[in-house]
C-alpha positions in Angstrom: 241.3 196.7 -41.7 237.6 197.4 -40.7 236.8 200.2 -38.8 235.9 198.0 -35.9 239.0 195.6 -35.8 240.8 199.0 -35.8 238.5 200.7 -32.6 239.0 197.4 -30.6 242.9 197.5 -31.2 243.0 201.1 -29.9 240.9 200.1 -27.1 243.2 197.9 -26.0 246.1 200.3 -26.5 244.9 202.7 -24.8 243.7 200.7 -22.1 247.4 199.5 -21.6 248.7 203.1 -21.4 245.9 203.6 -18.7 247.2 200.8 -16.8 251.4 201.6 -17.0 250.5 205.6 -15.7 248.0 204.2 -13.0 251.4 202.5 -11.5 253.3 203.3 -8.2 256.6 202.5 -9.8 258.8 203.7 -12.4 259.2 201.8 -15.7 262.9 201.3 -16.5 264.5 199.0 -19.0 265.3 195.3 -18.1 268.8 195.7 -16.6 271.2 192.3 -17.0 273.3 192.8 -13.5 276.8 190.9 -14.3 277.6 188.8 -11.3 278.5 190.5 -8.0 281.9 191.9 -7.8 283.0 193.0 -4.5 286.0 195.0 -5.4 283.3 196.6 -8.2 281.3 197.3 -5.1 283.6 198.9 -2.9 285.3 201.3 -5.4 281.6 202.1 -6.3 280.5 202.5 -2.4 283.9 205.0 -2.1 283.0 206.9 -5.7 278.9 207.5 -3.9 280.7 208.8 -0.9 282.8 211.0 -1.9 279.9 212.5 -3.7 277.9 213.1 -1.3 280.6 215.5 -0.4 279.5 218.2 -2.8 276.3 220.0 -3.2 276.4 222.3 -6.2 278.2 219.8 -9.1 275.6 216.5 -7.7 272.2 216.1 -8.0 270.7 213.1 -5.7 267.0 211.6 -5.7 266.2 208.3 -3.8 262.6 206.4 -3.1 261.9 203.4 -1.1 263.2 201.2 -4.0 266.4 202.9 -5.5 268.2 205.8 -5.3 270.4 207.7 -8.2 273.5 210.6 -8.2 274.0 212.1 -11.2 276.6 214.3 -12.4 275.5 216.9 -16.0 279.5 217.2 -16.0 281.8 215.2 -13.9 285.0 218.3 -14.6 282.5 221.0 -12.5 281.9 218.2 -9.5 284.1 220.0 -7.3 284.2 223.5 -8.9 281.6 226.4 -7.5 279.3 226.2 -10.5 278.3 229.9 -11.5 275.2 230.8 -14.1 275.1 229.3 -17.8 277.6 227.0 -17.6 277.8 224.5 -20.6 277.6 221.0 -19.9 279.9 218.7 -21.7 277.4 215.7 -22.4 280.6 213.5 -22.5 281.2 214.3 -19.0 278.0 213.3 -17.8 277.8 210.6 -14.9 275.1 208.5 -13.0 274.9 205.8 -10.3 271.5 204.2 -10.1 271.5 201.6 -7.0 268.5 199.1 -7.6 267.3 197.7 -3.8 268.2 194.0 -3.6 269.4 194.2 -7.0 271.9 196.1 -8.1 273.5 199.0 -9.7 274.6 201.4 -12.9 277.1 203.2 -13.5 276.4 205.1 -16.6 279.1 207.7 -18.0 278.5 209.8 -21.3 275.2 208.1 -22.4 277.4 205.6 -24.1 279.4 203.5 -21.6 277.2 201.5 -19.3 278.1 199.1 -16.6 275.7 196.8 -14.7 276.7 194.6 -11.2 274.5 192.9 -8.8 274.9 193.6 -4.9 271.9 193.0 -3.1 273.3 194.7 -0.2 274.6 198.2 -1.8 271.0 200.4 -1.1 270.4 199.3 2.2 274.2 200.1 3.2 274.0 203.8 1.5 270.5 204.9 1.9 270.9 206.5 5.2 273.6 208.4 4.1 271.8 209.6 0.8 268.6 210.6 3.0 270.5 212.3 5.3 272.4 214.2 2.2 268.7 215.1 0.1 267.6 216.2 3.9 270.9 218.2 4.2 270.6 219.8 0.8 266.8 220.9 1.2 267.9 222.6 4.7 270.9 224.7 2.6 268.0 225.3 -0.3 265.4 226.6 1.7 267.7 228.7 3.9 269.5 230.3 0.9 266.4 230.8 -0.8 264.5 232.4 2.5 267.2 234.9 2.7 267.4 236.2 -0.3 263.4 236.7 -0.7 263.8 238.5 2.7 266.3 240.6 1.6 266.0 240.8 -2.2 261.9 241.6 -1.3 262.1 244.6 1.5 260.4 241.9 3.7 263.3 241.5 5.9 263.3 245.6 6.4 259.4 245.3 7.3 260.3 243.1 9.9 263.3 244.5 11.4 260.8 247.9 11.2 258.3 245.7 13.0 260.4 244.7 15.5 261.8 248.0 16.6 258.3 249.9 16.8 257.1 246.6 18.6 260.1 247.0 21.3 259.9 250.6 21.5 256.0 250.8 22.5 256.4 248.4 25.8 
């Protein structure tokens, strides 16, 4: 090929790639939703429920198109999950609900299942804001405290406090 043919081709390559990372949305593979199922649905509605229970074992993210909970090992879900603990990538588990489309239920990178229900998002994403809102309040707390006390900070303050009180 001449240097030229080859310069316009990677123009438009790279023009592309512009294009996809200049976009709002995430790219995700064409999903084929089997038809809706409602007893599918509800033992999937229950499964999201329940955890949203647990803070430690679940991770959650959501946007104003989709939301996902994933699980790196579906055996710790409910245990208190200490320091380098391995993950069992056979255990691994996530939901990813698709507004007005559908939903995934993924477990061990290998076994996949794909339903439509158009209505599954808008009837769980209050509760999963309300959960991310929840978990960010019990981060931010947990991590306040212990820079207070791990730093001397707290002590400062407390210090602060005292001399403040004592001079009026």
């Amino acid at each position: 090929m001449k240097k030229k043919k080859l310069k316009k081709i990677a123009k438009l390559i790279f023009g592309k790639i512009d294009s996809l990372k200049k976009m709002d949305t995430t790219i995700r593979e064409r999903v084929d939703y089997v038809s809706y199922d409602s007893e599918v649905s509800k033992k999937t509605t229950d499964l999201i429920t329940k955890l949203l229970e647990y803070h430690d074992g679940v991770n959650i993210s959501f946007n104003s198109d989709s939301f996902s909970i994933s699980a790196p090992d579906i055996t710790n879900i409910k245990k208190v999950i200490k320091k380098n603990t391995l993950y069992n990538e056979d255990n691994y588990l996530e939901i990813y609900v698709v507004k007005d489309e559908g939903f995934s239920i993924n477990l061990s990178y290998s076994k996949r299942t794909n339903y439509e229900d158009k209505d599954m998002y808008s009837q769980l994403i209050d509760k999963i804001s309300e959960r991310v809102l929840q978990n960010n309040r019990e981060n931010f707390s947990s991590i306040w405290d212990r820079v207070m006390k791990d730093s001397g900070i707290m002590r400062d303050n407390n210090l602060e406090q005292l001399f403040d009180d004592s001079t009026k």
